[in-house]
C-alpha positions as CSV (number, residue, x, y, z in Angstrom):
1,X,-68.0,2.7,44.2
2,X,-65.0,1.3,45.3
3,X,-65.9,-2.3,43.9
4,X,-66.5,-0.6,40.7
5,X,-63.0,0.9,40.7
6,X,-61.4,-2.2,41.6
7,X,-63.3,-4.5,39.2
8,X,-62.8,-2.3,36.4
9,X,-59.1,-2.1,36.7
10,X,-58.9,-5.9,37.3
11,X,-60.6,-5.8,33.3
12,X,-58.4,-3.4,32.3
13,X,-54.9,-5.3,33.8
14,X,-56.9,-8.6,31.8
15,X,-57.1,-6.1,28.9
16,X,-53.7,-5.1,28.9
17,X,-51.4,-8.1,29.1
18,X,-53.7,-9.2,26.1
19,X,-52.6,-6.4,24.1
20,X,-49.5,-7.5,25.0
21,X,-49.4,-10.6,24.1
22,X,-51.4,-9.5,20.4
23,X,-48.4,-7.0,19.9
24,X,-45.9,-9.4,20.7
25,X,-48.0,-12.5,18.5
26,X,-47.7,-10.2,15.4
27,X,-43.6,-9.3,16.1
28,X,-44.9,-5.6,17.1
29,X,-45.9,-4.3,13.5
30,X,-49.2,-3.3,14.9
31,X,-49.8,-0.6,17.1
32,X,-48.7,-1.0,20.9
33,X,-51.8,1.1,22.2
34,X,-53.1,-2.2,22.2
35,X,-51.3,-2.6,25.4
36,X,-50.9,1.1,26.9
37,X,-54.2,2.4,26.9
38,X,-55.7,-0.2,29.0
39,X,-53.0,0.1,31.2
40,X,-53.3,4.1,31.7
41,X,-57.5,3.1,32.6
42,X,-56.4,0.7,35.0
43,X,-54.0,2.9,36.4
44,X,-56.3,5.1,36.9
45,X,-58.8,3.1,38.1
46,X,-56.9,1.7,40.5
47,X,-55.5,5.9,41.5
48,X,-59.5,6.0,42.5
49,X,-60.3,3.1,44.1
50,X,-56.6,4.5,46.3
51,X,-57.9,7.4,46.7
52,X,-61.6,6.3,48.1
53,X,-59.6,3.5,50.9
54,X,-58.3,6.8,52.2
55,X,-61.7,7.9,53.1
């Protein structure tokens, strides 16, 4: 479970700075959710996979 957590928030940190860079391409007329949802997911990912090296 904790390789899960880990992998998926390595996809979502991938997914975010390509939202990024999509917002920034198009001089930030579209959304920016592009880029801050993934980034909640891999923060939370990354709370879990936190909270399960505890254990």
């Amino acid at each position: 479970m904790k390789k899960l957590f880990l992998l998926l928030s390595a996809v979502f940190v991938i997914l975010t700075f390509a939202g990024a860079a999509y917002v920034l391409y198009h001089n930030g007329t579209v959304n920016a959710g592009y880029a801050c949802v993934p980034m909640v997911l891999a923060l939370a990912c990354l709370s879990c996979y936190r909270k399960l090296q505890k254990k």
